[in-house]
Each structure stands twice: as C-alpha cells, then as structure tokens.
C-alpha positions in Angstrom: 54.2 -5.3 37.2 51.0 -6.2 38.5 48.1 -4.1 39.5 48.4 -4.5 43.7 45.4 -7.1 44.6 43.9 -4.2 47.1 43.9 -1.4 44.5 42.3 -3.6 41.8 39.5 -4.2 44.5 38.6 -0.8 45.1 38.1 -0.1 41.4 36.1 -3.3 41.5 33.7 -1.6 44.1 33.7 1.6 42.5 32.2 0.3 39.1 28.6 -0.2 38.2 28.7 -3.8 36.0 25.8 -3.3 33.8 24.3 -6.6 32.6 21.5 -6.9 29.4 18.7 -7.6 31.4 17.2 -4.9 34.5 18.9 -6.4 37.9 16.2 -5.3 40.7 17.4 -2.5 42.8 17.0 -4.4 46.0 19.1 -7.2 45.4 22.0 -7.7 47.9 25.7 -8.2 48.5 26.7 -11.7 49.7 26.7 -12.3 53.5 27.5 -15.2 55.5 26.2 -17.2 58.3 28.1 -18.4 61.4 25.7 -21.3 61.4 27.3 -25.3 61.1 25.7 -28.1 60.4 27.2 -31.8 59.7 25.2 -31.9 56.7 28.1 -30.9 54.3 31.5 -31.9 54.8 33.9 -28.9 55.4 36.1 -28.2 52.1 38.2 -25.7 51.6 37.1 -22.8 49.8 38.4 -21.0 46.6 41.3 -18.9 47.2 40.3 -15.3 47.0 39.6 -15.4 43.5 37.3 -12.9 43.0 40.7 -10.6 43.9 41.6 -11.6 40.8 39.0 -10.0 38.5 40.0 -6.4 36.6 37.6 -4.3 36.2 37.1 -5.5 32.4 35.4 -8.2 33.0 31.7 -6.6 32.1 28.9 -9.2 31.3 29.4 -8.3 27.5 32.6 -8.3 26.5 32.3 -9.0 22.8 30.3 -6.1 21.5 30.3 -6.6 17.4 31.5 -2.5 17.3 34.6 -1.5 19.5 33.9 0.0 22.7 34.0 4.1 23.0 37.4 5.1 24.5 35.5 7.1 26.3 33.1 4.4 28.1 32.6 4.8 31.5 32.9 1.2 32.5 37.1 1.6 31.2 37.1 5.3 32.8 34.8 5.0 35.7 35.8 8.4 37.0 34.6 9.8 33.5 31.0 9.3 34.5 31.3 11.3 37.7 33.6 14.8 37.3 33.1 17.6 34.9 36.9 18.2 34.3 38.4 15.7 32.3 40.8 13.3 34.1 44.2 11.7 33.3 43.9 8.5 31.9 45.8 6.0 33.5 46.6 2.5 31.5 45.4 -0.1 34.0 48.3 -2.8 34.6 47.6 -6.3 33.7 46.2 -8.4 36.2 47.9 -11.6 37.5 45.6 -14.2 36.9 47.7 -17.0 38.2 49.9 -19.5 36.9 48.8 -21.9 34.3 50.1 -25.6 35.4 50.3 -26.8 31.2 46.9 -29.4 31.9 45.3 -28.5 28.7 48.4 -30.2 26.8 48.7 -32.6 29.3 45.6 -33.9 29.0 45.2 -33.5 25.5 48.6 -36.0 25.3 46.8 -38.4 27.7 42.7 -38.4 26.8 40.4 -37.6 23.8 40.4 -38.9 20.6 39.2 -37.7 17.3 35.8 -38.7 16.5 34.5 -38.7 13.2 31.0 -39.1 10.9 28.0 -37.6 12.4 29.3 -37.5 15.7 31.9 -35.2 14.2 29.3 -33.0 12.3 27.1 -32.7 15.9 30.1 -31.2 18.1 31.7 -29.0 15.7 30.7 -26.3 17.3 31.7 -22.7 16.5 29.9 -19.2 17.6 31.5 -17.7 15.1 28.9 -19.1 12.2 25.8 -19.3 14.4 23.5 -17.8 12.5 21.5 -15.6 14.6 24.3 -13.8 17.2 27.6 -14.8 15.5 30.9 -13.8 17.3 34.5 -13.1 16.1 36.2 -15.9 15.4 38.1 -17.6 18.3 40.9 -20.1 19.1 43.1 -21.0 22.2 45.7 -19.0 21.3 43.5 -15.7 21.7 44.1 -16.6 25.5 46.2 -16.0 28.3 46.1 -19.0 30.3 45.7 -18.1 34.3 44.8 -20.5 37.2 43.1 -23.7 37.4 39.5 -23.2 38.7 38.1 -26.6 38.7 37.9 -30.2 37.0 34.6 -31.1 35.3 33.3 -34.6 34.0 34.9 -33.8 30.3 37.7 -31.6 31.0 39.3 -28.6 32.7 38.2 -25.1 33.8 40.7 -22.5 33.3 40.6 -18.5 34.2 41.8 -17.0 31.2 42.7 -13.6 29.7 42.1 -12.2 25.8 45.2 -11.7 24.6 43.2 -8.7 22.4 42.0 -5.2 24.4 40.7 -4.6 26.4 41.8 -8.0 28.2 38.7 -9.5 29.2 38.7 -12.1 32.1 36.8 -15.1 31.3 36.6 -19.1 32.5 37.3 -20.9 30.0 36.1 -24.8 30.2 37.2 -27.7 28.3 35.0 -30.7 26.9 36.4 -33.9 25.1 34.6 -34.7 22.0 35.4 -38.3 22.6 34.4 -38.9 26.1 31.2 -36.7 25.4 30.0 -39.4 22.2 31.0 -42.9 24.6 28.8 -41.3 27.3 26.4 -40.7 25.0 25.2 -36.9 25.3 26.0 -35.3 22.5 22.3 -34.1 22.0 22.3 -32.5 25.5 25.7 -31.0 25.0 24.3 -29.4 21.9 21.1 -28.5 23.4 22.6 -26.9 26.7 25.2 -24.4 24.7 22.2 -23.8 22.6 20.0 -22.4 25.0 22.4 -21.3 26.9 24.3 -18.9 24.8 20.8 -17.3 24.2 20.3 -16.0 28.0 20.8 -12.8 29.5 19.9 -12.3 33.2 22.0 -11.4 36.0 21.2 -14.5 37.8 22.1 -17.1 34.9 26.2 -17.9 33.8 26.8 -15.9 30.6 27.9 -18.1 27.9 30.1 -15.4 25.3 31.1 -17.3 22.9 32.8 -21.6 21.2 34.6 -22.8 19.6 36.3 -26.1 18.7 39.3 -28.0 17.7 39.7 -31.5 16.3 39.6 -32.9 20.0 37.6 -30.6 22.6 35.0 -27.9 22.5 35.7 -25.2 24.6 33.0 -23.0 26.3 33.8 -19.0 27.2 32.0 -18.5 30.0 31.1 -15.3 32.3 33.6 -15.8 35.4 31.9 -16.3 38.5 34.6 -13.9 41.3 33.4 -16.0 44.6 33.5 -19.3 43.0 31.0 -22.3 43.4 27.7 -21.9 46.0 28.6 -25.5 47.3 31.5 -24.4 48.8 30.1 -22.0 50.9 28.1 -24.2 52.1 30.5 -26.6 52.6 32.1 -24.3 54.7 29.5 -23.2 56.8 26.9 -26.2 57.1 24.0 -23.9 56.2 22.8 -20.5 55.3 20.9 -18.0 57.9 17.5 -17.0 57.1 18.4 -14.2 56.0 21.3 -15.4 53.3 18.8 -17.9 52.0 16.1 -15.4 51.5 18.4 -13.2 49.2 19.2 -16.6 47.1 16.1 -17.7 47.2 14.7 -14.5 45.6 17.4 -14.7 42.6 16.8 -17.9 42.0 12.9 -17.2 41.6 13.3 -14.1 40.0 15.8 -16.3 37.4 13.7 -19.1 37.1 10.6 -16.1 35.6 13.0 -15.7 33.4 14.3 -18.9 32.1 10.1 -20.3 32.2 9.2 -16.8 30.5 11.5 -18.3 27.5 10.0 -22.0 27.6 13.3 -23.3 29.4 13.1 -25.7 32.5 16.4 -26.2 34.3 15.6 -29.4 35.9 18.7 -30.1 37.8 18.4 -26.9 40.8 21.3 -27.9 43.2 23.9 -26.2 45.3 26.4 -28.1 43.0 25.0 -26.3 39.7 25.0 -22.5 41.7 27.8 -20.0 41.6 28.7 -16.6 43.0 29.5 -13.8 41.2 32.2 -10.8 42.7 29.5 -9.1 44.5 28.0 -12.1 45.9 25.0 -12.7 43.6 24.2 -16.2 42.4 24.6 -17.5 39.3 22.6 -20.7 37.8 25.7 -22.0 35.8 24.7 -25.8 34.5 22.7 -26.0 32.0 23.3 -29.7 30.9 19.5 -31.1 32.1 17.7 -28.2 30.7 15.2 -28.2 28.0 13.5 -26.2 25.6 10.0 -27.0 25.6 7.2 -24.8 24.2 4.9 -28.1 24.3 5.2 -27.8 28.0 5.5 -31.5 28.6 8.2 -33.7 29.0 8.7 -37.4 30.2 12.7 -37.7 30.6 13.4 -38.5 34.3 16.8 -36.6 34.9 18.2 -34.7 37.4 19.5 -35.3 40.7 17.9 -37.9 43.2 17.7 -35.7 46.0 15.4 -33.1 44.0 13.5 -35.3 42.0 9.4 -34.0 42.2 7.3 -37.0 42.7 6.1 -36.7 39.3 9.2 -38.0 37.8 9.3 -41.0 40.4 6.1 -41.7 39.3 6.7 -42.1 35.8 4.7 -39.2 34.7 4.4 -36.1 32.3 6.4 -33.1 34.0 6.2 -29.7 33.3 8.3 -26.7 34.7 6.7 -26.9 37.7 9.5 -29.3 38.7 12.0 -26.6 39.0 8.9 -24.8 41.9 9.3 -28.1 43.7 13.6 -27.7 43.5 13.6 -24.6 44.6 11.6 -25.9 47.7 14.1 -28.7 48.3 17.0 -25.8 47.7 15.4 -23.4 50.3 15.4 -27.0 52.7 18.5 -27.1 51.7 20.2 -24.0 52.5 18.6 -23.9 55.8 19.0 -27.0 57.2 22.7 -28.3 56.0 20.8 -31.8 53.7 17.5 -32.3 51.2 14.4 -32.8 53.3 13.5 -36.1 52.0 17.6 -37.8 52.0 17.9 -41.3 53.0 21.6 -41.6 52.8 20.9 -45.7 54.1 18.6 -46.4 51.0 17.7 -45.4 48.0 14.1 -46.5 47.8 13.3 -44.8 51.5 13.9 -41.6 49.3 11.9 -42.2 46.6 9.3 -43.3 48.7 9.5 -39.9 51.0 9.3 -37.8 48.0 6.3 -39.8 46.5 4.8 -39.1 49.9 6.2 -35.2 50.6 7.0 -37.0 53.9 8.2 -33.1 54.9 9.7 -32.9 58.3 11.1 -29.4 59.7 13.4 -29.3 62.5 13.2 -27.0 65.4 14.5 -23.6 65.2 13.0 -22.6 61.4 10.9 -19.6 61.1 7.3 -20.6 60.3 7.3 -18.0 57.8 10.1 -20.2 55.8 8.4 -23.4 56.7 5.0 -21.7 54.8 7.5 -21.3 51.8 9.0 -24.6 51.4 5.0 -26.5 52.3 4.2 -24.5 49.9 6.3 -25.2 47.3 7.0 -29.0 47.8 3.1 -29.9 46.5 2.8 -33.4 45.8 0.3 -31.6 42.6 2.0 -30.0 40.6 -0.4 -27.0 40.0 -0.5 -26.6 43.4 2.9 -25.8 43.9 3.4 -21.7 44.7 3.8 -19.7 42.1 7.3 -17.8 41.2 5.9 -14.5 41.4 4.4 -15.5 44.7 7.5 -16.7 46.3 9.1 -13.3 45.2 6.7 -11.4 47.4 6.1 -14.4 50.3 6.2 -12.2 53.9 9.4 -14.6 54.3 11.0 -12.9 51.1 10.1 -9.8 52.0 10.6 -10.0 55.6 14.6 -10.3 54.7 14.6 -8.4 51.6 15.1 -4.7 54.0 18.5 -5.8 55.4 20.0 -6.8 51.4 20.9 -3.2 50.7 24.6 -2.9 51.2 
C-alpha cells in the first residue's frame, strides 16, 4: 500500500537535501502573493505534485559506490539520537498512473534517422568520457504521471525500478523531429553543458540515454512544477517573492558565467520550482559555451531580447544582466516592460531605445534595480554580485528565513 500523501510530507520537511554546490544559508521557502494582474491568463496549476516526491529523491542519486545503509538522508532520525532506532522500510510511493503515451506516440511520430545525423544524437551517459554513469534504458523505470508536453516529446515522473527508488522526470525527444527542425548541434550542446552543472538553482541533468527513435533526458524533478504557472495564477509576484527569485537567479547566473556559460533565453517559461520552493533554471536549449566571450547568434525570446541583438551586434553574457531586468519587470508587473502585443517592430524599437516605463505602486528601490540592469551599454549594465547585495535584495532577504 502506499505511503499516506501527509506522512510522506512530513519526512519531506524533516530532511536536509544536500546538493554538490554550497546553497546560502539565507535562501527562502516559496511564498505567494495575493496580487492579480491581467498580464497572464489564469491556468490551472499542477496538482499537488510536489506530494508526490519520497524522500529519495536527493540531488545525486547515482553515486558510482552504493550509498552507506547507514546514510542519514535514508535514516534521517540516525543523524539526530544516540540510541539506534528501528528501521522502518519506507513504502513505495504512488507516483501516478502512466496513460501508455510513450508507445502511443512512438506508434504515431519519429522515425529512424540515419548517417551523421544518427552518429550526432546517439547519445549515451553511460560512455561519456569524463563522468560516465551506469548504463540505462526505459525499462529501468517505473512509469508515473504525465507532467508536461514539450516541442519533441513527453515529460514523464518516473521511478528506478533499482534501490533505493529514485524519483526522477524523465523527458522524451524525437530524433527525427529534432534533425527536420534542424537543432541537432543545440540539442547536443545543451545536454552537454548541462549535464556538467551543479548548483541548487540550475535543473540537474543525471544521466541519457537513447534508443533507435528518441533520446531521453533524466532530469532532477522539480516538486512545485513550472514558475509560469504560478504566475499564471496570481498575475504577479509581491516584492518580496520576487526579491527571493531574483537573488537565486543572480546567484545562479555567477555561477553558470563563472563556467563561461550564457543562458540566453531567461523567462518565466524556462524557470521551475523545486519542493521547497526554490527556483530552478531548467532550459538549457539557447545556452552556450563560450570562453571567447563573444557571440553573434540572435536567439532567445522577443520579449527579452538586449538591444545588442536587435542591433545586429557582438553580445556577451551581459545579455542574461539585461534578462534578469526584464524578469524582475516581469514578476512585478504581470508582462515584459517593453511588450507591444499590436506589433512587433514597436518592440524592437522600445528595447533599441530602453523606452522603460514603471507603473505606479513599485518600490523605488526595485525600480533602481531594473534601470539599472536594463542598460542600453552593455558594460553598464549592474553587476551580478551587485544585484545580490542591492538595498532592494537585501531589504527582503530578512523575511526568507522560514
């Protein structure tokens, strides 16, 4: 029988889920705002799926040694009484009922693809050569829920069949639909850098592997589900729920920069919320590597585009400062500061021109933080370290501790 729904929650609460990199002591828990806003139309939002996660799902569940029987993380009570305590099998967890759409689908869409194309998407963690996992196939899975549809396939939460039954979402890409649109470099280049990142604010990617049709991607599941929705839901963010996402978003962006990776697609859509409310950059697909420090590809979304790339020119990762301006805009005000829903040229030219227009009601401590970031020169832009300790930032940061 299932573990109840409330008891696997409490043991959720009572665990400390370590990750590989340092998560600042002051970060918060998730909180919400009774703020609307037409900006975003009003979707329902995912059902209580964080409920759902055992208290398995650590951020590395794949260690090349087994873990210690006596870990902590599996026994949390271990780490905090002197006399040893009866160890309790945990239950499995109901993770939902799988509706067959991997073999639908596969019936239906996808075809082989062969030659080079082939070569570039057989993709397998098991024989990369510098963190190589076990070897993996659908069938180490228990298939669970739906959790979303992307542009080449499904999104499913999924068990290991193996101890000690890690949750995980697994998502789906057709190799075919990924060569006739083209992006089998960016494909390659986003599980690439992405399987290489460890922060608390960034998507773990565990592990790949392939078959003759689809690639599948085993990624870190995100409890509370897509950022988007919540705002959705609420129309915007208060000051002071922004301010928490704002700070993991610059504190994640340090990181990714600090490796010579630019994002270059910051949007709600691309943001996801872990189980105690943290965000979660979890698209890599427009991101680059780029020690050179200058690229030319204009990508990304309209809305956040820096003037730079609608001027044709050389961009550096100073485009994702100018994003997270837009995102902060964003989160505060329900739409992007420069949208022109009427016309697509009135929004290029208003972010050629950083025509930047607050309305009333916004802090001016917030409105210093977004003029500062949307720069029309790049250098000029705040820096990420200084947005992490803006009076705004800080101002908030005393009411995050739970």
């Amino acid at each position: 029988m299932a573990a109840s729904i409330g008891s696997v929650t409490r043991q959720i609460a009572a665990l400390e889920i370590s990750t590989t990199t340092k998560k600042p002591s002051n970060l918060p828990s998730s909180s919400s705002s009774s703020s609307f806003r037409p900006g975003h139309v009003k979707q329902n939002s995912q059902t209580n799926v964080s409920k759902l996660l055992t208290k398995f799902s650590a951020p590395n569940p794949f260690p090349n040694t087994k873990p210690a029987t006596s870990s902590s993380l599996r026994n949390p009570l271990a780490a905090t009484t002197t006399e040893k305590p009866a160890i309790k099998t945990p239950r499995p967890l109901d993770i939902g009922s799988y509706d067959g759409g991997l073999e639908t689908d596969n019936e239906k869409r996808g075809e082989k693809v062969y030659g080079e194309a082939a070569d570039d998407l057989a993709l397998d963690s098991s024989v990369n050569g510098k963190n190589p996992t076990r070897e993996w196939t659908l069938h180490d899975f228990d298939m669970g829920r739906p959790l979303g549809k992307g542009k080449f396939g499904r999104v499913y939460m999924v068990r290991t069949k193996s101890e000690p039954k890690y949750i995980l979402a697994l998502k789906t890409l057709y190799k075919s639909e990924i060569v006739q649109s083209r992006v089998e470099k960016q494909i390659r280049r986003e599980i690439e850098i992405q399987q290489n990142l460890r922060h608390p604010n960034v998507l773990r990617l565990y592990g790949y592997f392939h078959d003759e049709k689809r690639i599948f991607l085993m990624l870190e599941f995100a409890g509370k589900g897509e950022l988007y929705k919540q705002l959705s839901k609420y129309g915007r963010f208060s000051e002071r729920r922004s301010a928490k996402y704002i700070y993991q978003m610059a504190d994640a962006l340090i990181y990714l920069h600090g490796k010579h990776v630019i994002h270059r697609d910051i949007k709600p859509e691309n943001l996801l919320l872990g189980i105690n409310g943290e965000l979660k950059i979890g698209d890599f697909g427009w991101s680059v590597h780029a020690p050179g420090n200058r690229r030319k590809t204009l990508c990304g979304t309209l809305d956040y585009l820096p003037p730079e790339m609608v001027e044709g020119k050389d961009h550096t990762e100073r485009v994702d400062h100018w994003a997270l301006g837009v995102l902060t805009y964003e989160f505060l005000v329900g739409n992007p500061p420069f949208e022109d829903k009427n016309s697509v040229n009135n929004t290029y030219r208003k972010i050629a021109k950083v025509d930047l227009r607050f309305p009333k009601g916004l802090s001016p401590e917030v409105q210093d933080l977004i003029s500062r970031l949307l720069q029309h020169d790049p250098p000029k832009r705040l820096a990420l370290d200084q947005v992490i300790s803006h009076p705004w930032i800080l101002q908030h940061s005393k009411s995050w501790a739970p």
